[in-house]
C-alpha positions in Angstrom: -44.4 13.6 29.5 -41.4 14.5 27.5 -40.9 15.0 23.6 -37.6 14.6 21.9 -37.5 16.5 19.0 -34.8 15.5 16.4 -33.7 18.3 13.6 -31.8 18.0 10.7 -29.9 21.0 10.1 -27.5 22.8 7.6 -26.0 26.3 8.0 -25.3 27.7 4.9 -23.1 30.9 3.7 -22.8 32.1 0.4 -23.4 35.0 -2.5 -27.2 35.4 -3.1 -28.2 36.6 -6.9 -29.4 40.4 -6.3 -27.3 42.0 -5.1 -24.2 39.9 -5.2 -24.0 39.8 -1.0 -22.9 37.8 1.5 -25.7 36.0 3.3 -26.7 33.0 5.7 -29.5 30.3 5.6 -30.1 28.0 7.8 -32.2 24.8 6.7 -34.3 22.5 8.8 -33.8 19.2 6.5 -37.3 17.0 6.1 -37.2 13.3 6.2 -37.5 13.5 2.3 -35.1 15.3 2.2 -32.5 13.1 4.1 -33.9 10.4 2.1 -32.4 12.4 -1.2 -29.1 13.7 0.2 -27.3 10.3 -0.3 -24.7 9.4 2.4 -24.9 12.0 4.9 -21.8 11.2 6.3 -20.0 11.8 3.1 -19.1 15.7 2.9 -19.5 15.7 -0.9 -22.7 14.4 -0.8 -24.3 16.7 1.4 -22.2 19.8 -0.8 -24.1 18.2 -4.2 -27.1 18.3 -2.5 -26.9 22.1 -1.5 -25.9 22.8 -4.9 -29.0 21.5 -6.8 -31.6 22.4 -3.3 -30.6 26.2 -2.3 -31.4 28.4 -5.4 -31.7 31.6 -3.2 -27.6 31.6 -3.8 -25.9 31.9 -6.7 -23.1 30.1 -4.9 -22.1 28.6 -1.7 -19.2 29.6 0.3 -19.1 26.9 3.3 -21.7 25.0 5.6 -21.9 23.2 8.7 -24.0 20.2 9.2 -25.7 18.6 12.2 -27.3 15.6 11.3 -28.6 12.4 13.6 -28.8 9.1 11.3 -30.5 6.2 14.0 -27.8 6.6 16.7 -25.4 8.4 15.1 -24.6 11.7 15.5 -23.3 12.9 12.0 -21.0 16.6 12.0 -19.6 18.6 9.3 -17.8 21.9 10.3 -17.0 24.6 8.8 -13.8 24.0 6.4 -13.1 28.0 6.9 -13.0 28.8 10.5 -14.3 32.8 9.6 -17.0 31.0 7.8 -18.4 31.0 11.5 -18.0 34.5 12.2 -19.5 35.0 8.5 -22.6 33.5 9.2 -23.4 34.9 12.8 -23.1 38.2 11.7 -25.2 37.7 8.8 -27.6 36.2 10.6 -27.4 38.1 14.1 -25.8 41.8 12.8 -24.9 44.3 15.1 -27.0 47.0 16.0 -24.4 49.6 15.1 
């Protein structure tokens, strides 16, 4: 028997409160919240919806979204192609 399991996901960068730092999140998406986001295909709506749902930052830098809407698979990237690099090594550091 197989399972297909379908997640909703946002990777987020940004400046948390204390201390002012660089730091990543990433957020599994519930079907309540998909149902709030608006139009997931429209970049602005799911940046509105980060603003008013992610109150461990002060403010957000840059996300990437992975969403799948019925049969469509739905992809925001990064707009800042370090915004990659910025969240891997806040979320994997080195062990220097």
């Amino acid at each position: 028997m197989r399972y297909t399991v379908t997640k909703q996901r946002i990777d987020v960068i940004g400046k948390i409160w204390m201390p002012a730092a660089m730091c990543a999140q990433s957020l599994d998406l519930s079907s309540y919240d998909m149902e709030n986001l608006g139009d997931p295909k429209d970049r602005a709506s799911v940046e509105r919806w980060l603003d008013t749902h992610t109150g461990d930052f002060q403010s957000i830098a840059d996300f990437r979204a992975d969403f799948h809407v019925g049969d469509t698979h739905i992809v925001h990237d990064w707009k800042d192609e370090e915004s990659e690099c910025i969240f891997s090594d806040c979320m994997y550091p080195s062990e220097e």
